[in-house]
DRENMISE-546032 format. One record per residue (C-alpha): residue number from 0; residue in three letters; x, y, z. Coordinates in Angstrom, 2 decimals. Example, Ala and Ser with C-alpha at 12.3 -4.5 7.8 and 13.67 -1.06 7.14 Angstrom:
DRENMISE-546032
seq=0, type=ALA, x=12.30, y=-4.50, z=7.80
seq=1, type=SER, x=13.67, y=-1.06, z=7.14
This chain:
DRENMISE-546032
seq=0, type=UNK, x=-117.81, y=104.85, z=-65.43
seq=1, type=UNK, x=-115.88, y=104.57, z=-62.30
seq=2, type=UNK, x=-112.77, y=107.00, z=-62.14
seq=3, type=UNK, x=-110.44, y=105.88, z=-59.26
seq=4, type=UNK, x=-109.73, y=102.56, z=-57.91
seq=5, type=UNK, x=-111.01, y=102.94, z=-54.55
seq=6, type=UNK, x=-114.35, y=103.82, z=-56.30
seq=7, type=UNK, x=-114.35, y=100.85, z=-58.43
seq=8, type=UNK, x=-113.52, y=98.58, z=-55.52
seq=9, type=UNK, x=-116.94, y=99.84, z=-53.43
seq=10, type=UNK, x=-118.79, y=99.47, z=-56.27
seq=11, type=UNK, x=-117.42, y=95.77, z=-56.83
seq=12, type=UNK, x=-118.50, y=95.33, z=-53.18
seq=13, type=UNK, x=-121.64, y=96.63, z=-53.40
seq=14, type=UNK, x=-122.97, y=94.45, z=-56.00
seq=15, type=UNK, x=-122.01, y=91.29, z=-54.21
seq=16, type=UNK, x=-120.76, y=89.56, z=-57.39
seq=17, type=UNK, x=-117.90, y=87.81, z=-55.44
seq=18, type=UNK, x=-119.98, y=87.03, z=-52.44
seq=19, type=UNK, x=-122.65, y=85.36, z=-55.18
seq=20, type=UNK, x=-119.55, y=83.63, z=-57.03
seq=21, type=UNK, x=-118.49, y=82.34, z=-53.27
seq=22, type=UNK, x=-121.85, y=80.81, z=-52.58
seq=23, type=UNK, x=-122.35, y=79.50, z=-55.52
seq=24, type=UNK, x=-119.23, y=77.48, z=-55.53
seq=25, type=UNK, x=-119.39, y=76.39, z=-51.91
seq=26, type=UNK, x=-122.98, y=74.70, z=-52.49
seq=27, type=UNK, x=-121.55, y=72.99, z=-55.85
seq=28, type=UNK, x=-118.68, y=71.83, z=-53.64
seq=29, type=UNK, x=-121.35, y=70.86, z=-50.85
seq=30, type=UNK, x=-123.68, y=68.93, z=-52.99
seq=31, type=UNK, x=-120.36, y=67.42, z=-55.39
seq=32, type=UNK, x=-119.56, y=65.76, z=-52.19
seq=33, type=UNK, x=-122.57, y=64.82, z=-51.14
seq=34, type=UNK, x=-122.39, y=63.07, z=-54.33
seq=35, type=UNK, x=-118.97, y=61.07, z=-54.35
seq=36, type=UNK, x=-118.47, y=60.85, z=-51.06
seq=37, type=UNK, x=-121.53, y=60.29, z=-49.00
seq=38, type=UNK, x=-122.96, y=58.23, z=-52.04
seq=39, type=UNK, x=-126.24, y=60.11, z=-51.37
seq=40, type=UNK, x=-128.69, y=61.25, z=-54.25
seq=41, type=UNK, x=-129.48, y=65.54, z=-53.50
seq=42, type=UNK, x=-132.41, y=66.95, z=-54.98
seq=43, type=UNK, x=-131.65, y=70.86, z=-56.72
seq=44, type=UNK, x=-134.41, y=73.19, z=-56.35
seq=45, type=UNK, x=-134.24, y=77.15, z=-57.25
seq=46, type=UNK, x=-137.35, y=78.73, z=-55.62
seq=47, type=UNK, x=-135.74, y=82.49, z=-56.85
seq=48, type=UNK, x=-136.60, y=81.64, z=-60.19
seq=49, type=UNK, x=-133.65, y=82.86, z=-61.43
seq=50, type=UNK, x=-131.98, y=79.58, z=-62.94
seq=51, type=UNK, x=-129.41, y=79.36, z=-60.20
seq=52, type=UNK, x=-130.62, y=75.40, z=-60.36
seq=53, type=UNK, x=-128.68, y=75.50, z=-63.72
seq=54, type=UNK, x=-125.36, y=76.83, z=-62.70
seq=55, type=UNK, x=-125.12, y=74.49, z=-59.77
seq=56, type=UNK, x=-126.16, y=71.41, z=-61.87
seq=57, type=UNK, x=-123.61, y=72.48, z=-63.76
seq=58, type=UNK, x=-120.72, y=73.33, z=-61.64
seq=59, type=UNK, x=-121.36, y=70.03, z=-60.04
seq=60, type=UNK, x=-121.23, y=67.85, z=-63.05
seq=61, type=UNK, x=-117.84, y=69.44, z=-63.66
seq=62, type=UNK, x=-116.42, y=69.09, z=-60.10
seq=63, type=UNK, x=-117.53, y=65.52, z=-60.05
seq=64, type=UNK, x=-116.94, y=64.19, z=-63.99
seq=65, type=UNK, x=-113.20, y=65.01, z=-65.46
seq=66, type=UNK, x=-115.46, y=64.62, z=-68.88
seq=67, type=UNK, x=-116.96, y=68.33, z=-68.23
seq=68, type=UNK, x=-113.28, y=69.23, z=-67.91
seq=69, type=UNK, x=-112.53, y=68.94, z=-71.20
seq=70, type=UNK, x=-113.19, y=71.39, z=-74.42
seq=71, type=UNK, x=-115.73, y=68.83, z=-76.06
seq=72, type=UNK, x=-117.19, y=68.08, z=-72.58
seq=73, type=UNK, x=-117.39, y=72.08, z=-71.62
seq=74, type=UNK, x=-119.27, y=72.44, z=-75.00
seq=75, type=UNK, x=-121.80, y=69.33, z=-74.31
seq=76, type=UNK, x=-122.40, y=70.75, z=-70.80
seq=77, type=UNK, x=-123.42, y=73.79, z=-71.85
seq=78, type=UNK, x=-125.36, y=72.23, z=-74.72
seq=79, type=UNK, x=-127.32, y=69.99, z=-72.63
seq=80, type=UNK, x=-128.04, y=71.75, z=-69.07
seq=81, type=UNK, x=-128.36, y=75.32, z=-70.99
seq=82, type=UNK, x=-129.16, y=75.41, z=-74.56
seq=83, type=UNK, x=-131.73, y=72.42, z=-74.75
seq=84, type=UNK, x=-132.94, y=73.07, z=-71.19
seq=85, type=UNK, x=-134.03, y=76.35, z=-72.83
seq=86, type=UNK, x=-132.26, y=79.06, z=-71.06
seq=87, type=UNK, x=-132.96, y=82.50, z=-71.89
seq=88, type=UNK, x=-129.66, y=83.81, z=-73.10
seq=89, type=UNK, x=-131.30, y=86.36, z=-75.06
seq=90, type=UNK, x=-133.44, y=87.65, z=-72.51
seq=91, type=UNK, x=-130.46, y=87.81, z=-69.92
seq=92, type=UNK, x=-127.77, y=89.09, z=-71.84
seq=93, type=UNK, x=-129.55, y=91.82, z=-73.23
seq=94, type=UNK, x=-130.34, y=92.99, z=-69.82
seq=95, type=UNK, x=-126.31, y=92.93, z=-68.95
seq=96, type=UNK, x=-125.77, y=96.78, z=-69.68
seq=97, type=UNK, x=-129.61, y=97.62, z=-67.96
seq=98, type=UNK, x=-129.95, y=98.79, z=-63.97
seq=99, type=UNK, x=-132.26, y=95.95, z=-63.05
seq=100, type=UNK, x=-132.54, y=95.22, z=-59.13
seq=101, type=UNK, x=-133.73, y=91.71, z=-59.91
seq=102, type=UNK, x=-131.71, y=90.76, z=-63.09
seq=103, type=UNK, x=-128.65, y=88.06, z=-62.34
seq=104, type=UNK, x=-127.01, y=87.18, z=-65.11
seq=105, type=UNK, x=-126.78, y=83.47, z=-64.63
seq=106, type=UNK, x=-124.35, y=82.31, z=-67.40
seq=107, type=UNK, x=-122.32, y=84.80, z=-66.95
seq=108, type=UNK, x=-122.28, y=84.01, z=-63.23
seq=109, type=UNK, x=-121.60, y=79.81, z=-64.06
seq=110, type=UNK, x=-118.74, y=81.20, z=-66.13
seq=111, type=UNK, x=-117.55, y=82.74, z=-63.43
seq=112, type=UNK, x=-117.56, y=80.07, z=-61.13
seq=113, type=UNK, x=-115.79, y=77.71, z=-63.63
seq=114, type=UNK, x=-112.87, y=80.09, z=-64.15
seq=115, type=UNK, x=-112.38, y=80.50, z=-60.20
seq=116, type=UNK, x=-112.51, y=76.54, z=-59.98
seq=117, type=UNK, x=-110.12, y=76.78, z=-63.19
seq=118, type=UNK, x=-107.66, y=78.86, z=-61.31
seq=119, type=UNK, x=-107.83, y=76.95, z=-58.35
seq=120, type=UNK, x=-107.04, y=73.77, z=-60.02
seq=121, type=UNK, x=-105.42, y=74.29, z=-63.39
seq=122, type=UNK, x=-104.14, y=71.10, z=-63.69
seq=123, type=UNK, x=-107.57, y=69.28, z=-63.64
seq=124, type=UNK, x=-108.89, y=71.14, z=-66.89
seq=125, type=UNK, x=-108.10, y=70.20, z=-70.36
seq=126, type=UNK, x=-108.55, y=73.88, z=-70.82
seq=127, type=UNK, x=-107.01, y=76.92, z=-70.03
seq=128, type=UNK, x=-108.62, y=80.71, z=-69.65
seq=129, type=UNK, x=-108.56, y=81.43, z=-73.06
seq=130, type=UNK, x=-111.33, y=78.83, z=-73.71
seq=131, type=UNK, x=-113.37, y=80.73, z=-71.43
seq=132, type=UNK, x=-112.94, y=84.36, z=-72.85
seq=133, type=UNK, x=-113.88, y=82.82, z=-76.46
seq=134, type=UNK, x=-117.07, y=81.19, z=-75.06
seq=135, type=UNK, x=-117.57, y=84.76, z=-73.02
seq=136, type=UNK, x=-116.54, y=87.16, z=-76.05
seq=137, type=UNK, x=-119.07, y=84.88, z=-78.45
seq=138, type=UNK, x=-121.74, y=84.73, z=-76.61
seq=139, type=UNK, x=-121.70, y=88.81, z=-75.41
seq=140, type=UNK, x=-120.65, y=89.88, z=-78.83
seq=141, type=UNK, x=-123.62, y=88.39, z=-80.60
seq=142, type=UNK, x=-121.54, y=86.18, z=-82.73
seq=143, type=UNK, x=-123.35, y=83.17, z=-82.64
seq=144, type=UNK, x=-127.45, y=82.79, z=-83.19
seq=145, type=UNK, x=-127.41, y=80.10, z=-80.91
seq=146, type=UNK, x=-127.32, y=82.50, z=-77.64
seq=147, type=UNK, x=-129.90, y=85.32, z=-79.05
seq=148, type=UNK, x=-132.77, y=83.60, z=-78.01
seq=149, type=UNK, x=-134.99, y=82.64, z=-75.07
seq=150, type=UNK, x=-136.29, y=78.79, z=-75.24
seq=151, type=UNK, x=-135.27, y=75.61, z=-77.86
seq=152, type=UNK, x=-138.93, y=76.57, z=-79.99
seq=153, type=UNK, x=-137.24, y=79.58, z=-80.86
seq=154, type=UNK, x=-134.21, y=78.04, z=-82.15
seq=155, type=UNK, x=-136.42, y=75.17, z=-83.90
seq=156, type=UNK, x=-138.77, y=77.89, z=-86.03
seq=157, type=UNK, x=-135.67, y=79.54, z=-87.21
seq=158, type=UNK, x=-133.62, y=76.18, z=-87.92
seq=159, type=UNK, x=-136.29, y=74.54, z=-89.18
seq=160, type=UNK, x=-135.72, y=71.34, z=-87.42
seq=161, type=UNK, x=-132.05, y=71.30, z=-87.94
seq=162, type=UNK, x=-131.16, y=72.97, z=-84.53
seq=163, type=UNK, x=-128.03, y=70.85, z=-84.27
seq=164, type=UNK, x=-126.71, y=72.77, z=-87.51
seq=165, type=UNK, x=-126.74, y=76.00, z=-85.23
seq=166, type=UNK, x=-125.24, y=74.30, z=-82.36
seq=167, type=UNK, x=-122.26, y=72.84, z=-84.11
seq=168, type=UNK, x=-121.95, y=76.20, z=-85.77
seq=169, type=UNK, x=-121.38, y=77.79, z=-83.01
seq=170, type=UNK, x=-118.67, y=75.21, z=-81.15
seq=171, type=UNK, x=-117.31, y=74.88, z=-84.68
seq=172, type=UNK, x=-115.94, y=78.62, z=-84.58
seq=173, type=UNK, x=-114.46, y=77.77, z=-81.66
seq=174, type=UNK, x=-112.72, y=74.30, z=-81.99
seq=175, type=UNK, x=-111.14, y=75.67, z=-85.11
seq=176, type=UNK, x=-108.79, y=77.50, z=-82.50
seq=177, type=UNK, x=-108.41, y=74.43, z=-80.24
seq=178, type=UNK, x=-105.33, y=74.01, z=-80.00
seq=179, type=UNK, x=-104.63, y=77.46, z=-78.74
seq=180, type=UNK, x=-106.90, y=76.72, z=-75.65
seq=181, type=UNK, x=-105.36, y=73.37, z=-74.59
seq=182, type=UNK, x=-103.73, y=73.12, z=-70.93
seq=183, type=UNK, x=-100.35, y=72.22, z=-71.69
seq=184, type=UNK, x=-100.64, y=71.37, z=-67.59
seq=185, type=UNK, x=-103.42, y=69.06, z=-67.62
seq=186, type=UNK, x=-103.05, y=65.87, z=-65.83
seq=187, type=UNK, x=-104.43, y=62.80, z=-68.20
């Protein structure tokens, strides 16, 4: 554990979080436009390996589409470019709390990004912070099966072909609180 703040701010710069969460957010921005304004179709290509593909699909759709702005379009985002494009949430969360030169946590990372966009423009979300820290707390404190494993088969052979029972599970814990996580600021 780091003891003083001067400590704990050179060992936020040395991991380069912000600088990733920077890049990150200019290349959505780059490619968003690209998109809207330019009219031009942009191919997204990770060579890392290391799913950053997935958070910039992401970010973009939610830049571009006021839908992903929402709490039910958040959750269908997530669903669709994470969940059934077989992200390994189990593999990369468990390696959160390991020393791992090569491990990003991805997720964690898109999260990121959305709450820095979120601050920046809290008027164009449906949803404030608190949104955020639920889908953060559930998904680090093991709360939900739906993020403890590595690829859709896995999900399947434990739901037995209903994987859509552990998906609304999961979103259902957390639009029982919905109210408590709408922008009173958001512009319809």
């Amino acid at each position: 554990m780091v003891k003083d703040s001067d400590s704990f701010l050179r060992y936020i710069e040395s991991s380069k979080w912000l600088n990733y969460i920077q890049s990150l957010v200019r290349a959505s921005r780059h490619i968003a436009r690209t998109l809207k304004c330019d009219k031009n179709p942009v191919v997204v290509i990770d060579e890392s390996g290391r799913d950053i593909s997935c958070l910039v699909v992401s970010l973009v759709q939610i830049l571009c589409d006021d839908y992903f702005r929402t709490i039910n379009g958040f959750a269908t985002l997530i669903n669709k470019e994470w969940v059934a494009a077989g992200y390994a949430f189990q593999q990369s969360l468990m390696s959160v709390n390991k020393v791992d030169s090569n491990f990003l946590p991805t997720f964690l990372m898109f999260l990121d990004c959305v709450h820095n966009v979120l601050v920046q423009y809290p008027t164009e979300f449906e949803f404030t912070e608190l949104y955020l820290i639920e889908v953060i707390d559930t998904v680090l404190g093991g709360e939900s099966e739906l993020f403890k494993f590595n690829c859709p088969k896995n999900i399947s052979i434990l739901c037995k072909g209903n994987e859509s029972n552990l998906v609304n599970e999961f979103w259902y814990k957390v639009w029982k609180s919905k109210a408590k996580y709408v922008n009173p600021f958001v512009q319809s």
